[in-house]
C-alpha positions in Angstrom: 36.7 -91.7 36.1 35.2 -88.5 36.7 32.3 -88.3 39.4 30.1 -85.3 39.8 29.0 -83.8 42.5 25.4 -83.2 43.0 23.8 -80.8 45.6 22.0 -81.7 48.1 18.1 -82.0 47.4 17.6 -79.3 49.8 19.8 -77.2 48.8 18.5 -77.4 45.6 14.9 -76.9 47.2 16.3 -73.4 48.7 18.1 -72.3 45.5 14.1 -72.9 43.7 12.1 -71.1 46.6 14.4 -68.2 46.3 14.6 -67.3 42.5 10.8 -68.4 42.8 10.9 -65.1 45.1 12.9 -63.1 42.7 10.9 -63.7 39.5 9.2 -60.5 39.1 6.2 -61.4 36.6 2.5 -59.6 36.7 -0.7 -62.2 36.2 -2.6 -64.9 37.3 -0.4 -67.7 36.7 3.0 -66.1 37.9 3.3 -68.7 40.6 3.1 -71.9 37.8 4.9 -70.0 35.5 7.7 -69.3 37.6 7.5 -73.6 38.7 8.2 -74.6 35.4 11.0 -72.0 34.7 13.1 -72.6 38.0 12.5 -76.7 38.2 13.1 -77.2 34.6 16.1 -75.0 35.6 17.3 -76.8 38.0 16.6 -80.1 37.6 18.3 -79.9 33.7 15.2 -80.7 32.3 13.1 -79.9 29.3 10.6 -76.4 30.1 8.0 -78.9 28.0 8.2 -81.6 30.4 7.6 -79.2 33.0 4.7 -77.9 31.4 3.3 -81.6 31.2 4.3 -81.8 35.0 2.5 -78.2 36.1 -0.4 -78.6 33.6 0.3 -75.0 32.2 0.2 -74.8 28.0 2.9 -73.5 26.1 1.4 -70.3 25.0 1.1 -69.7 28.5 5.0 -69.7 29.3 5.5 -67.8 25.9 3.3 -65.3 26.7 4.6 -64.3 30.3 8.3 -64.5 28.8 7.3 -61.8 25.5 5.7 -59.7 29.0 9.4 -59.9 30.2 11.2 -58.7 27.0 8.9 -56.0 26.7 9.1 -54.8 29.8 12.9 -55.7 29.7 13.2 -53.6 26.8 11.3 -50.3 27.7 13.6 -50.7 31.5 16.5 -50.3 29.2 15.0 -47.6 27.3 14.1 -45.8 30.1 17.7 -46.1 31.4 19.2 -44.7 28.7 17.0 -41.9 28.5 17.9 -40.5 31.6 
C-alpha cells in the first residue's frame, strides 16, 4: 500500500504567502487574482472552484493571465533584441 505524504498545513500556508509575494501582476484585483491561482495550486483544486470560493468571475482570471502573456511576450522580445 502506498501512503503519501502530505505537508504540513503550514508549510503549505508559507509556500502560498510567498508565490502570493512573487506574482508580479498590475490592477485592482491582483491580490484575489493571485488567491485563486496559488490555492487552487496548491490545494489540487479546480481554478473554478476557487473562483466560487474568492467571488472573482472568470473573465476576471482570464483577463489578468492574457496581461501576463503579453507582457510575457514583449519581455522576450525585448531580450532578444538586445
Amino acid at each position: 500500500m502506498i501512503t503519501l505524504d502530505f505537508p504540513h498545513r503550514n508549510d503549505v500556508e508559507q509556500i502560498g504567502h510567498k508565490l502570493l509575494s512573487m506574482i508580479d501582476f498590475k490592477g485592482s484585483k491582483v491580490e484575489e487574482v493571485a488567491k485563486v491561482l496559488v490555492s487552487a495550486a496548491l490545494l489540487n483544486d479546480s481554478i473554478e472552484n476557487k473562483l466560487k470560493m474568492f467571488g472573482i468571475s472568470d473573465q476576471t482570471v482570464s483577463n489578468y493571465a492574457e496581461k501576463e502573456e503579453v507582457a510575457e511576450r514583449t519581455r522576450k522580445s525585448k531580450a532578444i533584441i538586445a
